[in-house]
C-alpha positions as CSV (number, residue, x, y, z in Angstrom):
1,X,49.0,-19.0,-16.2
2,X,48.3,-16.5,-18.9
3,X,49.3,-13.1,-18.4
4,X,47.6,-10.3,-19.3
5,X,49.6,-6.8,-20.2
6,X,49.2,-3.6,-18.4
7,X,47.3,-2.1,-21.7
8,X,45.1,-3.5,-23.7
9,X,43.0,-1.7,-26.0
10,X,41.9,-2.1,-29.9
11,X,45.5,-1.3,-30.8
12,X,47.3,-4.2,-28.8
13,X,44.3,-6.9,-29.0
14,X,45.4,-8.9,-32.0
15,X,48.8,-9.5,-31.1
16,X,47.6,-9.9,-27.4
17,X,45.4,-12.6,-28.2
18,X,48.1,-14.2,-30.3
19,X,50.3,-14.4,-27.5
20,X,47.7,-15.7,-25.3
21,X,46.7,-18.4,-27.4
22,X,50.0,-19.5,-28.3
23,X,50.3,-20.0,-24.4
24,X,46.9,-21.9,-24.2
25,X,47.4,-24.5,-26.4
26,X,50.9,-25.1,-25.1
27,X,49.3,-25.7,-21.7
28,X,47.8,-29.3,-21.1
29,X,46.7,-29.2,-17.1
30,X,42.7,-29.0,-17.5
31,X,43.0,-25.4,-16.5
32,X,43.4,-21.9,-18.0
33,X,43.8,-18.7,-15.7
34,X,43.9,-15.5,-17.1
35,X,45.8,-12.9,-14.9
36,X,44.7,-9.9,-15.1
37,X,45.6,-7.8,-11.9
38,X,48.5,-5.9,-14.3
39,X,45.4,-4.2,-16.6
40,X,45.6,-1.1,-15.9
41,X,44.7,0.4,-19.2
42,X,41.8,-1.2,-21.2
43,X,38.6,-0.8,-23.4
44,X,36.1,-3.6,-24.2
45,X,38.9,-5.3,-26.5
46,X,39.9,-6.6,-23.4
47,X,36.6,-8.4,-23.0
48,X,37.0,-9.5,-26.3
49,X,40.4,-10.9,-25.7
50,X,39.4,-12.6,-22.6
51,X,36.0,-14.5,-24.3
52,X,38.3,-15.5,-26.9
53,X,40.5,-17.5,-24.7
54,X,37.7,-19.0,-22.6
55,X,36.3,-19.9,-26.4
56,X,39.5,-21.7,-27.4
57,X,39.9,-23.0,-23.5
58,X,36.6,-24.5,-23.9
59,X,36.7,-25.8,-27.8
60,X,40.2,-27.7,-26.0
61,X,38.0,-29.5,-22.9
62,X,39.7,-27.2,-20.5
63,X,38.3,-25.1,-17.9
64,X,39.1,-20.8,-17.9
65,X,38.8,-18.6,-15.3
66,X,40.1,-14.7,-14.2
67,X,42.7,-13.9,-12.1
68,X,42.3,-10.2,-10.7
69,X,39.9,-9.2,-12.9
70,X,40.0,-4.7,-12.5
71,X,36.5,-3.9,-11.3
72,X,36.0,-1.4,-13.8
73,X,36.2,-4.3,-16.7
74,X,33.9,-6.7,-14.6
75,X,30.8,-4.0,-14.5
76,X,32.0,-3.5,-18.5
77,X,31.0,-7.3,-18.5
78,X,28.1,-6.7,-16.9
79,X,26.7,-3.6,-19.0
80,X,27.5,-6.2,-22.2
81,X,25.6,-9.1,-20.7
82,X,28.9,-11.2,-20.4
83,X,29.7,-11.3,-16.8
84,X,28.9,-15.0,-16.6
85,X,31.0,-15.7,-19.2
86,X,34.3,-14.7,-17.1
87,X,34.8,-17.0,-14.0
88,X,36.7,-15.7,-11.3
89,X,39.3,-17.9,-10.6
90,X,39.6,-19.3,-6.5
């Protein structure tokens, strides 16, 4: 599982999303989950950060989906049209 920090904003996406990938590709199960019940602090880099796993996820024939997803971040998926992009995971 991929863990997402309790900030993440423009300033921490980068290496974020280097850290994240690095964890993707080491993963080989069919499955990536995103957790990210610790975001406390965020702007839409988040979103960003997020649609760039499920990218790479995707481009590596696995599956990606959201673990506690903040409900402030899903309606800023929704007000960017990307809320259907971000699976919730079961």
């Amino acid at each position: 599982m991929l863990v997402l920090p309790a900030e993440l904003t423009q300033r921490q996406a980068n290496a974020c999303l280097a850290m994240l990938l690095q964890g993707l590709r080491a993963k080989t199960q069919g499955e990536v989950v995103a957790d990210a019940s610790a975001l406390a602090h965020f702007d839409s880099s988040a979103l960003a950060v997020l649609l760039a796993c499920r990218r790479e996820s995707l481009a590596a024939g696995k599956t990606f989906a959201v673990k506690g997803l903040p409900s402030k971040l899903r309606q800023l998926a929704g007000l960017y049209g990307v809320d259907s992009l971000i699976a919730e995971a079961a």
